[in-house]
C-alpha positions as CSV (number, residue, x, y, z in Angstrom):
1,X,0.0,0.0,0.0
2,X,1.2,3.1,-1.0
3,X,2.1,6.0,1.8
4,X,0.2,8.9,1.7
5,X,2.9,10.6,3.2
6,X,6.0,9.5,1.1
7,X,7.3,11.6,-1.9
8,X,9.5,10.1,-4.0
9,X,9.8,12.9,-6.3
10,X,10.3,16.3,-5.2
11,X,8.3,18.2,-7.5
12,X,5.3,16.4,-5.7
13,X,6.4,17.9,-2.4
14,X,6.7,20.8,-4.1
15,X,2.8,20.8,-5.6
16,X,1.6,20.8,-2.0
17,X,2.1,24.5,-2.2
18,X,-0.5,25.2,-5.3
19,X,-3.5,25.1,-3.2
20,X,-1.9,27.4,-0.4
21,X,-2.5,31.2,-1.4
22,X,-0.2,34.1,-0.7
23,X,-2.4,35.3,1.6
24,X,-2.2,32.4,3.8
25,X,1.2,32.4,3.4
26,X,2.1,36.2,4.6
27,X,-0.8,35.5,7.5
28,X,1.5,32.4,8.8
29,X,4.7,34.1,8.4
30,X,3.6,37.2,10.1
31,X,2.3,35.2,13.2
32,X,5.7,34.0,13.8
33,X,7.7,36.1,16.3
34,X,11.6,35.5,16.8
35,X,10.6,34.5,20.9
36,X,7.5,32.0,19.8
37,X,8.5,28.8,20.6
38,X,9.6,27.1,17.1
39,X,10.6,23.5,17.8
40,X,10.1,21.1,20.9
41,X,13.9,19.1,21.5
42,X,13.6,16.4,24.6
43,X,16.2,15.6,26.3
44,X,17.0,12.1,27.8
45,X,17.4,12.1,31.7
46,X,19.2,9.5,33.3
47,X,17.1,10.1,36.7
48,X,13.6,10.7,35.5
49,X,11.5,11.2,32.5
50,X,12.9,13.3,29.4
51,X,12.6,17.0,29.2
52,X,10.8,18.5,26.7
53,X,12.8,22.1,25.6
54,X,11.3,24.8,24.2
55,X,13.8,27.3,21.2
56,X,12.3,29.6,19.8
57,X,12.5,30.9,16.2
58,X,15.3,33.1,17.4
59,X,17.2,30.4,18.8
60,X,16.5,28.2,15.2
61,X,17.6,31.6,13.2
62,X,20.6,32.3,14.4
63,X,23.4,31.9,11.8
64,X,24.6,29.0,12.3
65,X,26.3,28.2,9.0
66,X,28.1,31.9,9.0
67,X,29.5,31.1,12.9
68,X,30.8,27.3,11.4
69,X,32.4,28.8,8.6
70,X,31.2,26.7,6.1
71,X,31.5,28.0,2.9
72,X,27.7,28.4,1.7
73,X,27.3,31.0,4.7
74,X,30.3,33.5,3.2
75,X,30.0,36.8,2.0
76,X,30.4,36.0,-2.1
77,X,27.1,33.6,-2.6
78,X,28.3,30.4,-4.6
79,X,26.3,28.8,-6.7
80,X,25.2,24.4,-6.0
81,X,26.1,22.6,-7.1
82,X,30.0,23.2,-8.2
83,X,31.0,25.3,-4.9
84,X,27.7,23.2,-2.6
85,X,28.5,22.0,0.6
86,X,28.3,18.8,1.2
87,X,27.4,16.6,4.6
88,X,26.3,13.3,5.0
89,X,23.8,12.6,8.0
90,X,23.9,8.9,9.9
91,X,23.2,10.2,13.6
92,X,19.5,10.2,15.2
93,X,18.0,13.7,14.5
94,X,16.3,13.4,17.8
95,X,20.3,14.3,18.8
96,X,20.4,18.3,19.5
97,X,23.8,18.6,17.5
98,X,23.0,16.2,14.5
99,X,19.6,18.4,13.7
100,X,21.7,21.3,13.7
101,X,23.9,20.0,11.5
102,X,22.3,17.9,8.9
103,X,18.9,20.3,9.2
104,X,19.3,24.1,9.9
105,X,22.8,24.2,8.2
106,X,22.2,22.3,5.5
107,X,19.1,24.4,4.7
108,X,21.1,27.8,5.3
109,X,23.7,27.1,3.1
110,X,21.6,25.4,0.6
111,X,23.9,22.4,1.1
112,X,23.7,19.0,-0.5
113,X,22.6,16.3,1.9
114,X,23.0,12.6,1.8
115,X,21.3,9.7,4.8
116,X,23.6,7.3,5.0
117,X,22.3,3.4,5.4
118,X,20.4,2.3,8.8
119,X,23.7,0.3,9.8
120,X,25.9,3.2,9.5
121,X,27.0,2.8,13.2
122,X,27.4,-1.0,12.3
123,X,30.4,-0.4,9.9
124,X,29.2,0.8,6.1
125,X,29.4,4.4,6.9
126,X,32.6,4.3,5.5
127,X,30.8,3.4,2.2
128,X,28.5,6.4,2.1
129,X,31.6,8.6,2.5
130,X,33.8,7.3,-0.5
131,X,30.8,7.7,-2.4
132,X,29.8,10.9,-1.4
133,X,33.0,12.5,-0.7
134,X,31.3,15.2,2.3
135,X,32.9,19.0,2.6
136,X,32.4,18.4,5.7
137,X,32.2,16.0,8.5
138,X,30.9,15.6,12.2
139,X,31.5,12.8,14.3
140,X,31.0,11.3,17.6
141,X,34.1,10.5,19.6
142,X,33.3,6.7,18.8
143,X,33.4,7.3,15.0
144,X,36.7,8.7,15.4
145,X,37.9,5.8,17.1
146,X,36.6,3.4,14.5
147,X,37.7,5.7,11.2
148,X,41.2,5.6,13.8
149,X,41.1,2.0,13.5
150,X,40.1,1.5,9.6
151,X,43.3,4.1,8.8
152,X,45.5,2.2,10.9
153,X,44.2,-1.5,9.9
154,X,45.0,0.0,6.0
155,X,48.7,1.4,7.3
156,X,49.4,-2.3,8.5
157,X,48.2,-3.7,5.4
158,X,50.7,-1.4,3.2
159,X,54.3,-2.8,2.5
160,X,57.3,-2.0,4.6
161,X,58.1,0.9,2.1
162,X,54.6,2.7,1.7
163,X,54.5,2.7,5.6
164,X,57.7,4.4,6.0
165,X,56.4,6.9,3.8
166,X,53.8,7.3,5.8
167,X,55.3,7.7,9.2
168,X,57.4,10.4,7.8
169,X,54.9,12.2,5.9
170,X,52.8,12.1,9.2
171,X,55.4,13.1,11.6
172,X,55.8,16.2,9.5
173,X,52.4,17.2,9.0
174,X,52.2,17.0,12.8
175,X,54.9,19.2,13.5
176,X,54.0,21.4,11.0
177,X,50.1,22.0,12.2
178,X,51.9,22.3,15.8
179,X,53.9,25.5,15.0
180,X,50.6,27.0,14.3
181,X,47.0,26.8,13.1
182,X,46.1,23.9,11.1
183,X,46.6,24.9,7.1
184,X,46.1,23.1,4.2
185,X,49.9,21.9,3.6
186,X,51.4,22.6,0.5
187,X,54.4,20.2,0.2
188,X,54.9,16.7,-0.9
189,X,54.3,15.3,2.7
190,X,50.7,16.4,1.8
191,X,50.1,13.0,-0.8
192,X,50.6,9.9,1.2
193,X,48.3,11.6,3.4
194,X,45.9,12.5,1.0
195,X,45.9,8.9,0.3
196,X,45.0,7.8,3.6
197,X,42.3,10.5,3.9
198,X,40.4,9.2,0.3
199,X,40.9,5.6,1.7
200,X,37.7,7.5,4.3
201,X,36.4,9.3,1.8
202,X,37.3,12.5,3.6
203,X,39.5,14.1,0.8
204,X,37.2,16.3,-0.2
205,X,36.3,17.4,3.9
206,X,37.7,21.2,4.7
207,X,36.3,20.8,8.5
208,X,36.0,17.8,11.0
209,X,33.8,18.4,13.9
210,X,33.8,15.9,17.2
211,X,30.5,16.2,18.8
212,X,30.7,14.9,21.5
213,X,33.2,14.3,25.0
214,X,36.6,15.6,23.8
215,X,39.1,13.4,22.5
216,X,42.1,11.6,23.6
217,X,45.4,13.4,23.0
218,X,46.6,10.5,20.8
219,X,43.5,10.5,18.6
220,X,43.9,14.5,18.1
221,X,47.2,14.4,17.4
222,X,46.8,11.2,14.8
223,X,44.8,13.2,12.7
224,X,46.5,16.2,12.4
225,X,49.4,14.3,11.5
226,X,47.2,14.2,8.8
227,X,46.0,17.8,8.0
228,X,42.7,16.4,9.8
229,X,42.2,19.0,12.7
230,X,39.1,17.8,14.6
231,X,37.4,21.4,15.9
232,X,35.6,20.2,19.6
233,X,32.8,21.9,20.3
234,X,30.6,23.0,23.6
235,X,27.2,22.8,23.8
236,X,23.9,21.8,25.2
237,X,20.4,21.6,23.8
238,X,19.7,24.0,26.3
239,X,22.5,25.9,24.5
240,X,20.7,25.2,20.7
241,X,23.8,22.8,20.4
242,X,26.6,24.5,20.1
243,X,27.7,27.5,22.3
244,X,32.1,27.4,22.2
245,X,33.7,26.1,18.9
246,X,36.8,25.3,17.3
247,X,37.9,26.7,13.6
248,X,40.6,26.9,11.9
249,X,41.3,30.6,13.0
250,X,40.5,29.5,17.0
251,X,42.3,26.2,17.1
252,X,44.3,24.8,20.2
253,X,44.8,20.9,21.2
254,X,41.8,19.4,24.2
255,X,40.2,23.1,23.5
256,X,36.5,23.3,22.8
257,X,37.5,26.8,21.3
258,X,35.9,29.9,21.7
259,X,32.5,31.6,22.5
260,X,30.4,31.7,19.5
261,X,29.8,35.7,18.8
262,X,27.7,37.6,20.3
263,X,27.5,35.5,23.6
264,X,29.5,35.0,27.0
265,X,31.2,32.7,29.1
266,X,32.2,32.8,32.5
267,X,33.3,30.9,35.4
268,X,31.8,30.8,39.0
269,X,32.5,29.2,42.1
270,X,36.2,28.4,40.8
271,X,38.6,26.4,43.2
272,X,42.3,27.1,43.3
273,X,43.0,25.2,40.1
274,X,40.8,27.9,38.3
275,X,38.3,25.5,37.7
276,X,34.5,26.2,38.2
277,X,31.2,25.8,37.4
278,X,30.4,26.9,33.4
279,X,27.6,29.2,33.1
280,X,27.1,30.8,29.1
281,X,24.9,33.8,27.7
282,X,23.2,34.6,24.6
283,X,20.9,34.0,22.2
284,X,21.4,30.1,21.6
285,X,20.2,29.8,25.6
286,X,16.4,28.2,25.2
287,X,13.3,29.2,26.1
288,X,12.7,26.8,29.1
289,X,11.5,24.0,29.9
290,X,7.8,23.1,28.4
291,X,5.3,23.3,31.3
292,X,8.3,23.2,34.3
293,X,8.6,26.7,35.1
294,X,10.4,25.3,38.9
295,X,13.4,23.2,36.7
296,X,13.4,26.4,33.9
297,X,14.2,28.7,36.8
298,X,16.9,26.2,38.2
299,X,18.8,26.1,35.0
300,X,18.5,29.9,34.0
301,X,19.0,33.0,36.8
302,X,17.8,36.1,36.7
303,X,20.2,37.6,34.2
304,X,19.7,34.8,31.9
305,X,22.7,33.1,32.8
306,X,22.1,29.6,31.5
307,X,24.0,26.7,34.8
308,X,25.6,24.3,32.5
309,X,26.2,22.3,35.4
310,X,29.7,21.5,33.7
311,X,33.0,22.1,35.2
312,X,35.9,24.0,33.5
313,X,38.0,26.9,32.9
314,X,38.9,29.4,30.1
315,X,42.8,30.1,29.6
316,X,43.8,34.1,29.1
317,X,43.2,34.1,25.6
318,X,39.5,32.5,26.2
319,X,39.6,29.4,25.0
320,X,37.4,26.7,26.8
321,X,38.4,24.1,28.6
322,X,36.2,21.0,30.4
323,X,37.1,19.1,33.1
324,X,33.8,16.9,33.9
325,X,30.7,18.2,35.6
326,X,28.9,18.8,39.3
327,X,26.2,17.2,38.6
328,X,27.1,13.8,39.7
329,X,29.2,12.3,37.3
330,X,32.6,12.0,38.7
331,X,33.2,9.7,41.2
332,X,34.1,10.1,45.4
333,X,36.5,8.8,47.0
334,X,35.1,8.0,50.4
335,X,38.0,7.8,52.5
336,X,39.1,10.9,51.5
337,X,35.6,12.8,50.8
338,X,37.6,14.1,47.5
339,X,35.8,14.5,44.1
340,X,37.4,12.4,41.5
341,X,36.8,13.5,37.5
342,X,37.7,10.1,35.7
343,X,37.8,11.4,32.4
344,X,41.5,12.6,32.8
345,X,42.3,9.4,34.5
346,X,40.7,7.5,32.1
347,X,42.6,9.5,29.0
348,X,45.6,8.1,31.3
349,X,45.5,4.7,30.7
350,X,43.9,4.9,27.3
351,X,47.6,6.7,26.1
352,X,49.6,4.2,28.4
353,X,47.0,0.7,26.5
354,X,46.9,1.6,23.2
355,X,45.1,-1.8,23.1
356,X,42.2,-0.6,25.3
357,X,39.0,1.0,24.0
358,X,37.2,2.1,26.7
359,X,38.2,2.5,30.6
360,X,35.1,3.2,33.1
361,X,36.8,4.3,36.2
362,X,33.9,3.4,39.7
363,X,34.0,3.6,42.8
364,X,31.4,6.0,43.8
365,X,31.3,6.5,47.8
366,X,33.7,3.5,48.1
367,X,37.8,3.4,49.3
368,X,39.3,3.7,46.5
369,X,39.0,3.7,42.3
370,X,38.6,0.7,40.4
371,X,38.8,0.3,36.1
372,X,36.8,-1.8,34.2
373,X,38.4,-2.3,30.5
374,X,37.4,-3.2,27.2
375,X,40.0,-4.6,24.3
376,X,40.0,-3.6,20.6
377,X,37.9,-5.6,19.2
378,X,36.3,-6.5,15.4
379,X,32.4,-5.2,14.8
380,X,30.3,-7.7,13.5
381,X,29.0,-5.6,10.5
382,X,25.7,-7.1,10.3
383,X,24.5,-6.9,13.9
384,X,26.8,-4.4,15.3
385,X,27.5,-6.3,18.3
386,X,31.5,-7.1,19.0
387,X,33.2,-9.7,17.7
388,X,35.8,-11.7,19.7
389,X,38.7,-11.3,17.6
390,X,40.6,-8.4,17.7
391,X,41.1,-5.4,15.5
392,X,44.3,-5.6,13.0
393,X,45.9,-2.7,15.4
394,X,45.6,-5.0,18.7
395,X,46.8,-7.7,17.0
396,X,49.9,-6.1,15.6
397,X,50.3,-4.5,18.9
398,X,50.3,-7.7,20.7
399,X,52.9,-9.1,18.1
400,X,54.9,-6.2,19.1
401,X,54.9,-7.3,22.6
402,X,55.5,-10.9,21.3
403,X,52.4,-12.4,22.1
404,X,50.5,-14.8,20.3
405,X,46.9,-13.5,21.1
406,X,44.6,-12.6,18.4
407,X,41.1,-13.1,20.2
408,X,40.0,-11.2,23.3
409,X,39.3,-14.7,24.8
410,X,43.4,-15.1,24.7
411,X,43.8,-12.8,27.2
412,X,40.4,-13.1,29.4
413,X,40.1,-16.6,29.7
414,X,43.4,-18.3,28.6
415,X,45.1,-15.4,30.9
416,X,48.1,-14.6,27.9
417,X,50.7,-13.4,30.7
418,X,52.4,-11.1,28.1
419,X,49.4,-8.7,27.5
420,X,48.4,-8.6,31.3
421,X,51.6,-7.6,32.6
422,X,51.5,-5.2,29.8
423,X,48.2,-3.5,30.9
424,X,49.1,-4.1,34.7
425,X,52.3,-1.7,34.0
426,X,50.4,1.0,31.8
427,X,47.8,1.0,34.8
428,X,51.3,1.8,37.0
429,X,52.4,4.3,34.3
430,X,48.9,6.6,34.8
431,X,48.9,6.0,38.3
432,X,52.3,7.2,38.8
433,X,51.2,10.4,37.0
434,X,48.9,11.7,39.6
435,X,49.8,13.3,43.0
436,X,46.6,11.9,45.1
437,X,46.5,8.7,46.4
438,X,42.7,8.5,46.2
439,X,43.0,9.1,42.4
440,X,45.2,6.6,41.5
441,X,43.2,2.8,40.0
442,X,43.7,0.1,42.6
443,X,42.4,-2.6,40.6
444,X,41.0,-3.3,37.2
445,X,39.7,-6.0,35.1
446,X,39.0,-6.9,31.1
447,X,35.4,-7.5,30.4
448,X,34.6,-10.7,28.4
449,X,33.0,-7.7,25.7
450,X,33.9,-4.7,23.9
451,X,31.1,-2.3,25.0
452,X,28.4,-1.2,22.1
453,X,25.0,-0.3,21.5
454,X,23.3,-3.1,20.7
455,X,25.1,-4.4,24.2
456,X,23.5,-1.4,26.2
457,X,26.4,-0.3,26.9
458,X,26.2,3.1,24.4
459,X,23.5,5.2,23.3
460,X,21.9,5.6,20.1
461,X,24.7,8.7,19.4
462,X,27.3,5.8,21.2
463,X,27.9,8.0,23.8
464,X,29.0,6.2,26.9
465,X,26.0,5.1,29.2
466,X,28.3,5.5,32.7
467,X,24.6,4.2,34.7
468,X,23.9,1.3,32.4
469,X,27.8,0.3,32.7
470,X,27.6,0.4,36.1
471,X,24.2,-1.8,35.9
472,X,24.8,-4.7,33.8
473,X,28.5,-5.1,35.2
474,X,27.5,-4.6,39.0
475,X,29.1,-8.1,39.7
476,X,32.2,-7.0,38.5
477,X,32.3,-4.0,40.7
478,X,30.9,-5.5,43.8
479,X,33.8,-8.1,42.9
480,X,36.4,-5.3,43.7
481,X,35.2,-4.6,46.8
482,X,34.3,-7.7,48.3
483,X,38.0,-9.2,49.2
484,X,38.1,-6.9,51.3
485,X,34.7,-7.2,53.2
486,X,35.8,-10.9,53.3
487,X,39.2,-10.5,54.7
């Protein structure tokens, strides 16, 4: 049966306008006002129902494609399609910062845009890019990981020669975008990795945007080695997505760049470090909440101050910084009463395991911090769940420490002694790092699974679910602290 509501050809879309008069028209446009709510945007809440948030058409009109730089927005209008930008979307649009992207930009700079496949988080979204060949690209700090792994897995695959090449060309595009902001590099350097980039389907990109947690230092610096800056943004949906941002002229390293124009950051209640709570002004802050006037005045003063509830801190020249948030994330060490932000230690051991995907430091209200670890491991394309074998990076990693162990099951259940004494010391490296006892990881352990969203583990957008983690792997934890009940 046919959908009434499908149009396969545009010009039909189009046709629903003949019966609609001018008159009508003007009468609806005039009605709007820039503070009318335009759009509803709910937000998921890990301790009660979601939030429905109201922007307004103010908050929908602001310029978005102009503050991004992308080149539809500039002054000299270009013409699609030979000068069109061109994005590809494969996130939920029900995400803040995907809608903004793959909607209100693309429409503002009359960009081309392309849905990838259903199973783009599964492993073929690499196939809608080298066919597309997107201007530019956002992605979730998971993406990253997996484009980091597909580059790397293609590196290994390469002869002895073409990898040397590589290296070199890599170590001097990295030291070249160090000196200063991140250009588009004009020597011979540039083509092997021009290669590796159209092995993505990224040659074409002039901007890559993380949305998301910020990145590991590794993963930064990996792809500017290949003239791949990824700009880090700030935002909320409270914030209309984005409020700080990254661009080529306001670049540094772990910075989530600078205040968008024509708003404000500022820090209160800062401790000695300079850190403090993030509070942000201007005309991305939303409406409210729908029908919650008690939680609207919670999140937004007086002044219109919008209470990120983030923590952070903004170096002399204004670029933003974040460092977890108050509002409950980051664990406590009970014997000390201290707050613990595990996302540096967890960057920690990440840079000390390059085998390790993901480190989930606990310990909330107990003695002292515990890890759980998951390995590199394959995606099974058609279901998206893990695999047991390990990625072509692990592997060769594990060759380089002259073990045997290709399957994750090598080192969890067979107990490969080379790889554990390996993680034991990295876990010894980052503690050794830090100046607090009550910071450092007492124990750890490898999960049986690489964590993913089919497992529960991630959310649709595969951010880390920190509450479900610590759900379904409660045994684990309780395992940490039990000896010592016992004993």
């Amino acid at each position: 049966m046919e959908n009434a509501n499908l149009y396969t050809n545009f010009h039909r879309f189009l046709d629903l306008a003949d019966g609609i008069s001018e008159d009508t028209l003007d009468r609806v446009i005039d009605s709007q006002k820039p503070n009318q709510c335009c759009t509803l945007v709910y937000s998921l809440s890990v301790t009660g129902p979601p939030k429905a948030m109201m922007l307004s058409h103010d908050n929908v009109s602001v310029p978005w494609g102009g503050r991004l730089g992308l080149r539809g927005s500039r002054g000299r209008r270009r013409c699609p399609p030979e000068e069109q930008e061109v994005l590809v979307s494969y996130l939920p649009l029900s995400y803040m910062s995907a809608q903004l992207f793959d909607m209100w930009i693309s429409i503002f700079v009359a960009g081309a845009l392309y849905f990838a496949q259903p199973d783009a988080l599964r492993g073929s979204l690499v196939d809608t890019l080298q066919e597309v060949k997107p201007t530019t690209f956002h992605g979730v700090p998971w993406v990253w990981d997996r484009l980091l792994d597909s580059l790397k897995t293609n590196q290994l695959a390469s002869s002895p020669f073409r990898r040397r090449i590589d290296k070199w060309a890599m170590w001097l595009g990295l030291r070249t975008n160090k000196r200063g902001r991140p250009r588009v590099p004009r020597p011979i350097s540039a083509t092997p990795c021009l290669f590796l980039k159209a092995s993505l389907g990224l040659h074409h990109c002039r901007q890559f945007f993380n949305l998301g947690l910020g990145l590991p230092r590794a993963t930064m610096d990996y792809f500017l080695s290949l003239n791949m800056p990824i700009f880090e943004l700030y935002g909320l949906s409270e914030s209309t997505g984005i409020h700080t941002l990254s661009r080529q002229q306001d670049f540094r390293l772990l910075s989530c760049g600078k205040s968008l124009p024509s708003t404000h950051t500022k820090m209160q209640r800062e401790d000695e470090e300079g850190i403090g709570d993030i509070h942000i002004w201007g005309r991305n802050v939303f409406m409210g909440y729908l029908n919650d006037e008690e939680n609207t005045q919670e999140k937004i003063d007086v002044h219109g101050w919008l209470h990120t509830g983030d923590l952070g801190f903004l170096d002399t020249d204004e670029f933003l910084y974040i460092m977890g948030n108050a509002r409950g994330e980051p664990d406590r060490a009970a014997s000390s009463g201290e707050r613990i932000n595990p996302n540096p230690i967890e960057a920690r051991v990440k840079r000390h395991i390059p085998i390790v995907r993901y480190v989930v430091v606990v310990g909330q209200d107990a003695p002292y911090l515990c890890a759980l670890l998951t390995l590199k491991c394959q995606v099974n394309m058609d279901t998206g769940e893990p695999r047991n074998a390990l990625t072509s990076e692990a592997v060769a990693f594990c060759r380089h420490l002259r073990s045997q162990a290709t399957r994750l099951s090598d080192i969890v259940y067979d107990g490969d002694p080379v790889v554990l004494e390996f993680i034991s010391q990295g876990i010894d490296a980052a503690n050794a790092e830090v100046s607090s006892d009550s910071a450092k990881i007492v124990k750890w352990t490898i999960l049986e699974t690489d964590f993913s969203v089919a497992g529960g583990e991630l959310g649709a957008t595969t951010k880390l679910k920190r509450a479900m983690v610590a759900k379904i792997y409660q045994t684990e934890i309780e395992r940490f602290y039990k000896e010592d009940e016992e004993s």
